[in-house]
SEROZA-15583 format. One record per residue (C-alpha): residue number from 1; residue in three letters; x, y, z. Coordinates in Angstrom, 2 decimals, m for minus. Layout:
# residues N
+-----+------+---------+---------+---------+
: pos : code :    east :   north :      up :
+-----+------+---------+---------+---------+
: NUM :  ALA :       X :       Y :       Z :
...
+-----+------+---------+---------+---------+
END
This chain:
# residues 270
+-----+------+---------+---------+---------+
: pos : code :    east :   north :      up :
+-----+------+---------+---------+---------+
:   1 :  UNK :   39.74 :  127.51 :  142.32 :
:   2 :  UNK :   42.72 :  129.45 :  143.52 :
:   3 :  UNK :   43.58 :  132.58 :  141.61 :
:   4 :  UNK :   46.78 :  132.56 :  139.53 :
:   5 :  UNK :   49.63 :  134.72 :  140.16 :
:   6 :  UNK :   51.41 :  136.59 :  137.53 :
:   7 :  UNK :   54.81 :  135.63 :  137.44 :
:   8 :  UNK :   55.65 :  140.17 :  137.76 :
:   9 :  UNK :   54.26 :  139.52 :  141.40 :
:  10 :  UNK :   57.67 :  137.51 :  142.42 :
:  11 :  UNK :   61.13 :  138.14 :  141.79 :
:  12 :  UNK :   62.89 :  136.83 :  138.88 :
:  13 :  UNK :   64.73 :  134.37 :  141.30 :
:  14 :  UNK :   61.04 :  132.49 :  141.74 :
:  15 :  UNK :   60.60 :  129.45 :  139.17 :
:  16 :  UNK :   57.05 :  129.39 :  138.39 :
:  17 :  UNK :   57.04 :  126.52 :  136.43 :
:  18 :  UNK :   57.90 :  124.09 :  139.01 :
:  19 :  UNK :   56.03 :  123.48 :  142.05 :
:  20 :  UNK :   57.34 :  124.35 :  145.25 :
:  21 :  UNK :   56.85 :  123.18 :  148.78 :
:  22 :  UNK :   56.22 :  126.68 :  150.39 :
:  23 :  UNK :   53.24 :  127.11 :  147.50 :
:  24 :  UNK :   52.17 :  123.44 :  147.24 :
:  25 :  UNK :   51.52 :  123.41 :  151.26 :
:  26 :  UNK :   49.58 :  127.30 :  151.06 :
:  27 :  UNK :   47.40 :  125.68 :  148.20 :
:  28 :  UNK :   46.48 :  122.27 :  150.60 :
:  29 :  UNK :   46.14 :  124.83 :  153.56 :
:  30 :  UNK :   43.27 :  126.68 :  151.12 :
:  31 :  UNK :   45.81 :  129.51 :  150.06 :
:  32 :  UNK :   46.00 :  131.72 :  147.07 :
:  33 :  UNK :   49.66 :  132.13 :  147.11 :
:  34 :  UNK :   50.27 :  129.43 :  144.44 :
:  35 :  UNK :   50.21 :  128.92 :  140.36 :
:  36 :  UNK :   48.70 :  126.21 :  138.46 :
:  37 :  UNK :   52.02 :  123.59 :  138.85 :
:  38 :  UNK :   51.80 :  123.85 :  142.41 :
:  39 :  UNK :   47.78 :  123.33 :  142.27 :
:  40 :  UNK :   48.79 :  120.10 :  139.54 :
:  41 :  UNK :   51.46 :  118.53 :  141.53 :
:  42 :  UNK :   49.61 :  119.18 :  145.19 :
:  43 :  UNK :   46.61 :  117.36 :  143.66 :
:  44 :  UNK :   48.57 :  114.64 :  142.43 :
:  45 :  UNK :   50.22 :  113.84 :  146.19 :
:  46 :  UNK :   46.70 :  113.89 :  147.22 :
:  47 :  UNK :   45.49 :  111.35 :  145.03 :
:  48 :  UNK :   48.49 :  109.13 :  146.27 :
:  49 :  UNK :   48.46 :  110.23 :  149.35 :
:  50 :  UNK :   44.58 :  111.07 :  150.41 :
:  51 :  UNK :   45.37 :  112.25 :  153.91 :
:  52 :  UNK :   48.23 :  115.19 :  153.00 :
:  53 :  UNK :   45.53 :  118.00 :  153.25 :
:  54 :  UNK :   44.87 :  116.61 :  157.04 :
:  55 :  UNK :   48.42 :  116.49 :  157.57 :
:  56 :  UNK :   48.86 :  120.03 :  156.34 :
:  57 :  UNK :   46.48 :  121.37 :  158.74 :
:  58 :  UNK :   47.37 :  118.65 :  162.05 :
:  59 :  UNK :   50.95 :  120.60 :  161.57 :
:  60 :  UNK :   49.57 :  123.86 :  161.88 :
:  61 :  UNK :   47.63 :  123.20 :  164.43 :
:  62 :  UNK :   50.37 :  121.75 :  166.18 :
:  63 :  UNK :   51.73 :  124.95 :  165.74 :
:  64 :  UNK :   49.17 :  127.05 :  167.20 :
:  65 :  UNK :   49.09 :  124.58 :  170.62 :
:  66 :  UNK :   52.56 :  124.66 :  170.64 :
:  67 :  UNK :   52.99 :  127.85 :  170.63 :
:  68 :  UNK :   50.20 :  128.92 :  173.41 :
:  69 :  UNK :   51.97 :  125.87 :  175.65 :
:  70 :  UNK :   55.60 :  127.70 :  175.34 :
:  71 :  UNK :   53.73 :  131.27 :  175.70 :
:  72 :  UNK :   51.33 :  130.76 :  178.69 :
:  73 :  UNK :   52.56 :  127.91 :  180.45 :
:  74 :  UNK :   56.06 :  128.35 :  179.82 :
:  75 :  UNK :   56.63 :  131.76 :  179.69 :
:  76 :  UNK :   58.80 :  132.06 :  177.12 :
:  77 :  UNK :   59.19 :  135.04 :  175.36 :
:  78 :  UNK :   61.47 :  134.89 :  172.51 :
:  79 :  UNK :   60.98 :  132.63 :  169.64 :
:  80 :  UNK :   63.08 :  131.48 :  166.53 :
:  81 :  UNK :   61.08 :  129.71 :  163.48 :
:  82 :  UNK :   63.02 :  128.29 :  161.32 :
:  83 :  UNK :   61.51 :  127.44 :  157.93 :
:  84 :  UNK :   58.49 :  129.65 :  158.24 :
:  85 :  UNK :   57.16 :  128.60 :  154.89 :
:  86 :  UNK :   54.27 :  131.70 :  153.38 :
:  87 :  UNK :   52.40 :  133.53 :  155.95 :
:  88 :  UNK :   48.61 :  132.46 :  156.66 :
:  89 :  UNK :   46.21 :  132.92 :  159.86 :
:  90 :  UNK :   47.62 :  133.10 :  163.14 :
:  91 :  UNK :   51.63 :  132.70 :  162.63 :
:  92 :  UNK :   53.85 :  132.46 :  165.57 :
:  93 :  UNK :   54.02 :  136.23 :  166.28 :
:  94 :  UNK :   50.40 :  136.63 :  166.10 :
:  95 :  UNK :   49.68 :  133.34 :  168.75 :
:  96 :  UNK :   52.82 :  134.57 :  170.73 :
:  97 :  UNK :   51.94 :  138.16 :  171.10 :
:  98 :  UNK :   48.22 :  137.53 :  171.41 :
:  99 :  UNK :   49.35 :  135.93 :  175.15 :
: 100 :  UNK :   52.22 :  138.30 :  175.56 :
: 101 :  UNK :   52.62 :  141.18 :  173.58 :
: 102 :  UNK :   56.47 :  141.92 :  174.34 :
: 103 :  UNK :   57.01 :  138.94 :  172.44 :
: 104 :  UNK :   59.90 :  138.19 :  169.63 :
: 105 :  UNK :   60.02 :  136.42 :  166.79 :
: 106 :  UNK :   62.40 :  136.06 :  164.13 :
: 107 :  UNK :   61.35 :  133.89 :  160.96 :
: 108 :  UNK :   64.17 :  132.28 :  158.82 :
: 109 :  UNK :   63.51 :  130.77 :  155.60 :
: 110 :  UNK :   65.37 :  131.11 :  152.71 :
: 111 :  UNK :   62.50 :  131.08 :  149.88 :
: 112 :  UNK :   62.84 :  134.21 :  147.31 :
: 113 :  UNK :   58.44 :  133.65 :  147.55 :
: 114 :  UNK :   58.68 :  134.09 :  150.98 :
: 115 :  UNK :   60.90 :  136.84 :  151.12 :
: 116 :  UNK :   58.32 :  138.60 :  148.99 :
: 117 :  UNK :   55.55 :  137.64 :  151.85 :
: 118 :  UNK :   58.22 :  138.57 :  154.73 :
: 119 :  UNK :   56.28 :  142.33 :  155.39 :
: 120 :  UNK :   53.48 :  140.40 :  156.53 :
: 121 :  UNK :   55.49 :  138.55 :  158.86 :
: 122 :  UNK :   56.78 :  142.10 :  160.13 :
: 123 :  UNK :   53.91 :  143.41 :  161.54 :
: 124 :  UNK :   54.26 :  143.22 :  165.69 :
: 125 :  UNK :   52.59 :  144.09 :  169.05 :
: 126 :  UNK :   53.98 :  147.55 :  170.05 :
: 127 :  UNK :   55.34 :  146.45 :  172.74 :
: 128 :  UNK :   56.88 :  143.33 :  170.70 :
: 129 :  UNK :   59.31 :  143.28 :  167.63 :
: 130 :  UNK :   58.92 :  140.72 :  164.78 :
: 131 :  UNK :   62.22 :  140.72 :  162.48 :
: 132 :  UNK :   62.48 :  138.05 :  159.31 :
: 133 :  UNK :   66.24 :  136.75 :  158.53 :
: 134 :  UNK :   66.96 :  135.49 :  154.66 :
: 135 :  UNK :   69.16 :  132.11 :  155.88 :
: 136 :  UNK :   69.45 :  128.64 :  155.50 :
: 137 :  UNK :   68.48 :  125.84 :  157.51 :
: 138 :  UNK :   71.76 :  124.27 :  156.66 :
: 139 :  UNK :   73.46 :  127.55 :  157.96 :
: 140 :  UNK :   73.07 :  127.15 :  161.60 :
: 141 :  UNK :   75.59 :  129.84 :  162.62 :
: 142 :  UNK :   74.61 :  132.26 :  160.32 :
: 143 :  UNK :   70.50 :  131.99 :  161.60 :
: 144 :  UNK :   71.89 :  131.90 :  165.18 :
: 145 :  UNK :   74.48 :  135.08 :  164.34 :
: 146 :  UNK :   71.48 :  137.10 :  162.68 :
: 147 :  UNK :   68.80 :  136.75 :  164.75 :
: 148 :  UNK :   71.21 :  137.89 :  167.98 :
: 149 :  UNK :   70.11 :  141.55 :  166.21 :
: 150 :  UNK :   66.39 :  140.55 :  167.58 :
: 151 :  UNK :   66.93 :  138.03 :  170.50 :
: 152 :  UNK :   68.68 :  137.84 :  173.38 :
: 153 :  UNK :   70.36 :  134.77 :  173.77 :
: 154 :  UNK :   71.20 :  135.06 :  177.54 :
: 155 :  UNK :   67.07 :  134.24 :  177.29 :
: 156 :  UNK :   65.42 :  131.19 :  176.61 :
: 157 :  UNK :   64.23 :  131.08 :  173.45 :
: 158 :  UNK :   61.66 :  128.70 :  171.40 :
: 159 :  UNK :   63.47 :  126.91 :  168.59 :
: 160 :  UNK :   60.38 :  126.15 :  166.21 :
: 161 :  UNK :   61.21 :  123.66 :  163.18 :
: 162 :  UNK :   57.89 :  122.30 :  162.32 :
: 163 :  UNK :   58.24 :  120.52 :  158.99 :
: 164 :  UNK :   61.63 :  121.78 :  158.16 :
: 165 :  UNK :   64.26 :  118.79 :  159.04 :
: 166 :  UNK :   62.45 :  116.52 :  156.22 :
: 167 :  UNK :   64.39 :  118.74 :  153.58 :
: 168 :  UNK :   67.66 :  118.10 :  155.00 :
: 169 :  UNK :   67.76 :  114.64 :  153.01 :
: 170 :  UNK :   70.96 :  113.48 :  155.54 :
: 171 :  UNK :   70.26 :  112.59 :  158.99 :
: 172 :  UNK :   73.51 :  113.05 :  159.98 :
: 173 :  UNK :   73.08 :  116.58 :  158.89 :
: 174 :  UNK :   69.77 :  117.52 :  160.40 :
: 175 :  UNK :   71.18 :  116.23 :  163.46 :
: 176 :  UNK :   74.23 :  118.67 :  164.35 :
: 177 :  UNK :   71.93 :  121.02 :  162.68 :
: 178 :  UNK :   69.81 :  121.20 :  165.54 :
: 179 :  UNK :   72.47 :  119.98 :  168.11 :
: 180 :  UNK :   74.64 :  123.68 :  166.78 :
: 181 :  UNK :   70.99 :  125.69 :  166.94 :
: 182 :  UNK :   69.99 :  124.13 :  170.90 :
: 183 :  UNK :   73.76 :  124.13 :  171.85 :
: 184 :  UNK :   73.48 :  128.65 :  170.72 :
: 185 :  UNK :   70.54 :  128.79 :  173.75 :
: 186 :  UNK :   70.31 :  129.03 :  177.12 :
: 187 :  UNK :   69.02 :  126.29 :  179.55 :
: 188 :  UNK :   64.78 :  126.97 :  180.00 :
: 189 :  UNK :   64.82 :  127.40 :  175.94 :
: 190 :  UNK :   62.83 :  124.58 :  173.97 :
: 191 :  UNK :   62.62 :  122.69 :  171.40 :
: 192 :  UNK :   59.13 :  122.66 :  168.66 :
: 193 :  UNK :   59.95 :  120.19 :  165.90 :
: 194 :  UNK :   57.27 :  118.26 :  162.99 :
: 195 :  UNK :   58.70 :  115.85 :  161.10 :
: 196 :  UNK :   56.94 :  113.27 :  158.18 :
: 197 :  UNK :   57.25 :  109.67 :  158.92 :
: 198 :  UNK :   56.90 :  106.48 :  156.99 :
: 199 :  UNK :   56.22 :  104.39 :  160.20 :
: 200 :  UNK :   53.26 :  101.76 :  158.86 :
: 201 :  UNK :   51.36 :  102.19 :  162.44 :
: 202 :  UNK :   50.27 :  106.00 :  161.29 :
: 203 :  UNK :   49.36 :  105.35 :  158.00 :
: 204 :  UNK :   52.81 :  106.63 :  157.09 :
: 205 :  UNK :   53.32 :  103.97 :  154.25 :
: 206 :  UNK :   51.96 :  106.15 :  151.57 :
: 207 :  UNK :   54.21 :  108.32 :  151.57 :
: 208 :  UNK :   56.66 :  106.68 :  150.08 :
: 209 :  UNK :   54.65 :  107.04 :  146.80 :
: 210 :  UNK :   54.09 :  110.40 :  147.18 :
: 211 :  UNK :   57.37 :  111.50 :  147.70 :
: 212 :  UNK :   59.26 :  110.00 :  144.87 :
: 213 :  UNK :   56.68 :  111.69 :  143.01 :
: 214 :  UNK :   57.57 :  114.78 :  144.44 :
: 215 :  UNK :   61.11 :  114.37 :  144.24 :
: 216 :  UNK :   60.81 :  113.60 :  140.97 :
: 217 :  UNK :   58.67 :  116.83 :  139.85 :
: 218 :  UNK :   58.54 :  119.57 :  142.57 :
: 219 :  UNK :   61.12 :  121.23 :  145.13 :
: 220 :  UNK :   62.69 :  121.01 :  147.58 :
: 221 :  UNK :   63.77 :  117.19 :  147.62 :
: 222 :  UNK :   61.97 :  115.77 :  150.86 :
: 223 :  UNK :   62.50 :  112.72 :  152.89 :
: 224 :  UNK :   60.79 :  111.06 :  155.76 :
: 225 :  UNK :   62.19 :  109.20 :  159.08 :
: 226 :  UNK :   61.00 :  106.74 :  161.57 :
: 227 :  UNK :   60.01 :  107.60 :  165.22 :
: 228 :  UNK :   63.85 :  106.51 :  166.56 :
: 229 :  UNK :   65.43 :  108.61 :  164.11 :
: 230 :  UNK :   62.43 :  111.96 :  164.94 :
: 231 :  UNK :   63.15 :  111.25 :  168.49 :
: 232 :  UNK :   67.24 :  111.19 :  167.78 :
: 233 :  UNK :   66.80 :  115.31 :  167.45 :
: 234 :  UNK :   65.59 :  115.48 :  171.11 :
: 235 :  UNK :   68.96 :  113.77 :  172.36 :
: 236 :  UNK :   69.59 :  115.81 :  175.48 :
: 237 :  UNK :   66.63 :  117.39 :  175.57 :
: 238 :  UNK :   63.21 :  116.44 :  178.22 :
: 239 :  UNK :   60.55 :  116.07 :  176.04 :
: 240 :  UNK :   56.96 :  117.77 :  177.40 :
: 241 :  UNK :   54.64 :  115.18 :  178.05 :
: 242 :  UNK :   52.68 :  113.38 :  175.67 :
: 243 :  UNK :   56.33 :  113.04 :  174.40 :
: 244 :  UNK :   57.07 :  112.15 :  170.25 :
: 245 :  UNK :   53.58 :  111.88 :  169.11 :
: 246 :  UNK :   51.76 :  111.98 :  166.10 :
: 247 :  UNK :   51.26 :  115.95 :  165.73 :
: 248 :  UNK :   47.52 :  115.89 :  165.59 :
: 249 :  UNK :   47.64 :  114.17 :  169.12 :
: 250 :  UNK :   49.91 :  116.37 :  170.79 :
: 251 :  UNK :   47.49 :  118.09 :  173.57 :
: 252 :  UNK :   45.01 :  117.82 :  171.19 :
: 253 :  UNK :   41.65 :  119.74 :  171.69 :
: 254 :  UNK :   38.35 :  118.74 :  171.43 :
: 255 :  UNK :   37.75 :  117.73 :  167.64 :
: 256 :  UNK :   41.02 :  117.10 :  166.55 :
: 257 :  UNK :   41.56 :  114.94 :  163.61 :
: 258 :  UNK :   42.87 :  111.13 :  164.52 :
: 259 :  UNK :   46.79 :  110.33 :  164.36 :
: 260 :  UNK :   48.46 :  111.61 :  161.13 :
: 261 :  UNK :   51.87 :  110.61 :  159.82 :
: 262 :  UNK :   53.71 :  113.57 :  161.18 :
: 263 :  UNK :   55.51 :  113.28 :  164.43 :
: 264 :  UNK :   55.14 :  116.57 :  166.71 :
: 265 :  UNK :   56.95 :  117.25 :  170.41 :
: 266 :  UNK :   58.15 :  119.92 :  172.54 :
: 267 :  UNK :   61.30 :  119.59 :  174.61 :
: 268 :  UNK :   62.87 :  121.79 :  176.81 :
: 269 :  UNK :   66.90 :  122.26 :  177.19 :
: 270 :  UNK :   67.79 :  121.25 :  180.98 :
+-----+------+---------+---------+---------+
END
């Protein structure tokens, strides 16, 4: 079993006694940077919904490919990852300056847990620079405005938002929230995005269950969408071939787990 945390090790601003996201997803990714609600509540999703813990690891998978693709075959150079969630093996810096060290990456999240985590998120290539902003999703400007200290907009820059749009419970919202974040970047910059789906065809149907469970005990509130309403975030975009695909199948490599309820693509601004 996990070991507990002492509730010194975080900031009073941390509520221990209800499970969060950030926690809940580092306990079904085999973390230790969770307490016993998180453990409780992450094992009750599972027993709704069996095929979370493969989700949980398809995404950061994703994440790994993804971030190779836009290093080595695109050459980009700058990246922006919004909603970094708590810092495990390989994070974008790490896959990013691994292919080119004079890589960087800013992480945004907005989680006092994180936060605490962030100095493992600063560590960089010499000849990179990793920088972590405190900002919310919902503050577009604000992420854009603060990591200008780090990037260079005149650059294209990789906009990674792997399972963050699902907490923005308004579509409407997530929408201009990504149309204000693309519109800040420079033609040549992309577009990394995960998103939870309901659609029946990927076994998405159980989800339901499990997230009015969640949003009835744990935090952040959490929603899913269907593949026209995932694919409504690309709008303007060219999506890299396979296209809006479940995110286990996106350039998968050899022994990759079958199609998970969890949409994945890559775009690139024109």
């Amino acid at each position: 079993m996990n070991e507990s945390h002492s509730p010194s090790d975080e900031p009073p601003s941390v509520d221990t006694g209800v499970a969060h996201n950030a926690r809940v997803w580092n306990y079904w990714l085999g973390g230790k940077d969770n307490y016993l609600v998180d453990r409780q509540v992450g094992e009750h999703v599972a027993g709704l919904f069996p095929v979370i813990r493969e989700v949980a690891r398809a995404d950061r998978e994703f994440l790994g490919r993804a971030v190779r693709f836009l290093a080595a075959e695109r050459g980009v150079r700058q990246f922006l990852d919004i909603g970094t969630g708590l810092p495990t093996v390989d994070n974008t810096h790490e896959l990013a300056q691994r292919i080119a060290p004079e890589s960087r990456i800013v992480y945004v999240d907005n989680d006092p847990i994180v936060l605490t985590h962030a100095r493992t998120l600063l560590t960089s290539a010499p000849e990179g620079l990793t920088d972590y902003v405190d900002a919310d999703v919902r503050d577009p400007d604000a992420i854009v405005e603060r990591a200008a200290a780090t990037l260079d907009f005149g650059r294209p820059v990789a906009v990674m938002m792997l399972g963050i749009l699902n907490f923005v419970l308004d579509t409407g919202t997530a929408r201009d929230i990504v149309r204000r974040v693309m519109a800040a970047v420079p033609s040549g910059s992309c577009l990394a995005l995960t998103h939870p789906t309901f659609d029946a065809d990927l076994g998405g149907e159980g989800n339901a269950a499990a997230m009015r469970f969640w949003n009835e005990n744990a935090t952040p509130a959490i929603t899913a969408r269907s593949r026209a309403e995932v694919a409504a975030f690309f709008e303007g975009l060219d999506l890299v071939e396979p296209g809006l695909v479940p995110c286990s199948r996106w350039r998968p490599e050899a022994g990759a787990p079958a199609a998970v309820p969890q949409f994945g693509a890559v775009a690139v601004k024109p």
